[in-house]
N, C-alpha and C positions, 0 to 999 in steps of 0.2 A: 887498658887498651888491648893487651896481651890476651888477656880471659876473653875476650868479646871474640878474636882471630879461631882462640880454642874452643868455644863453643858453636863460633858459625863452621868450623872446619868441622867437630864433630859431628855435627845437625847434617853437613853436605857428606862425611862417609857413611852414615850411619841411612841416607838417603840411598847412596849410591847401593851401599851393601841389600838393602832392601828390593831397590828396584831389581837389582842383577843375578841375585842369588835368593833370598826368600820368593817373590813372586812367581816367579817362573817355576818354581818347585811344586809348591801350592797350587797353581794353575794346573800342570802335569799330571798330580793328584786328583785331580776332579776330575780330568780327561779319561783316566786310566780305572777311573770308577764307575762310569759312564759308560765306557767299553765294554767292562766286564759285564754288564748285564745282557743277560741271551735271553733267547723264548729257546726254550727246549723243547720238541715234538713230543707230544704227550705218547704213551707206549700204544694208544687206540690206534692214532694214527700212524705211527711210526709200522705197524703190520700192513698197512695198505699202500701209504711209500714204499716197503721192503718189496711186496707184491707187483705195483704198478708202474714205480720210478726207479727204485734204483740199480734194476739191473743196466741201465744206460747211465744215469745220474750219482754216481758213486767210483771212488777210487776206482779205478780198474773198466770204467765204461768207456762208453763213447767220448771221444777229444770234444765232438761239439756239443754233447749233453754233458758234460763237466764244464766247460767254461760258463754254459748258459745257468745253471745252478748245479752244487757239488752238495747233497747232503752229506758227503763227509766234512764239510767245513761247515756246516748249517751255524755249528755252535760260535765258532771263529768269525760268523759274520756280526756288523751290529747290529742295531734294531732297527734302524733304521733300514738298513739294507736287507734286512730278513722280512721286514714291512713289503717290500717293493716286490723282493721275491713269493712272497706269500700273495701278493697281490695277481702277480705274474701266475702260480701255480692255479689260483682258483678259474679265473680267466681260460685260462688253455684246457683245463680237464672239464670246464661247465659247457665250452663250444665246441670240445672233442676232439682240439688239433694234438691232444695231449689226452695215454698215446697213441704216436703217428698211426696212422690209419694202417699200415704192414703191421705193426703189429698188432694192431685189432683185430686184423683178419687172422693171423697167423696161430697167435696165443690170445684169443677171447678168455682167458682166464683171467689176465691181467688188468682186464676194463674193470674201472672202479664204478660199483653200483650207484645210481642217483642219492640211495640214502649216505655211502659213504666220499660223496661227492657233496654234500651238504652240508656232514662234518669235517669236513676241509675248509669247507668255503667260508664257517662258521666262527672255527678256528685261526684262519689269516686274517677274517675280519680282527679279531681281538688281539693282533702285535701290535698294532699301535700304541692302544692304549697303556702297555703293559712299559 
């Protein structure tokens, strides 16, 4: 009767110990592997961000073009969220709200041409997948 107590007791810590401490471990682990995967701006494009975004969109810019996307976190986001924002980037530069019209006027330099506006749009298409 004794052995019956000892092995249902061991079965209920060896349960407990599982649910509380292995699980949650293991779960974690997948989370944090999951994370770490980024889309990194390929160096094509990262000249034309350098050019047309990130004088406002980068440490040291504008408060409200850093909240709205920070390419210095680009890599720190997940994919998901680099998804949304890539979605957001091709959108804004394809109808021109992006950049704002002052500086279109001001520095025409920094207007990204329709071919390199293609390769952007081409390229956010493909975060999903990735």
């Amino acid at each position: 009767m004794k052995k019956h107590y000892l092995v249902f007791g061991s079965i209920v810590l060896i349960s407990i110990f599982f649910i509380f401490v292995i699980y949650p471990v293991s779960v974690n682990c997948q989370k944090e592997k999951k994370e770490k995967i980024v889309n990194s701006i390929p160096d094509s494009l990262s000249k034309i961000f350098s050019n047309s975004c990130m004088p406002c969109h980068f440490d040291g810019g504008s408060k409200m073009a850093i909240f709205a996307l920070n390419f210095s976190d680009w890599n720190k986001y997940s994919v998901e969220k680099q998804f949304k924002k890539g979605e957001s980037i091709c959108k804004k530069i394809t109808d021109g709200t992006m950049p704002p019209k002052s500086f279109r006027e001001s520095k025409p330099g920094i207007v990204p041409t329709k071919a390199q506006v293609n390769n952007i749009c081409k390229w956010t298409g493909t975060l999903k997948n990735k």
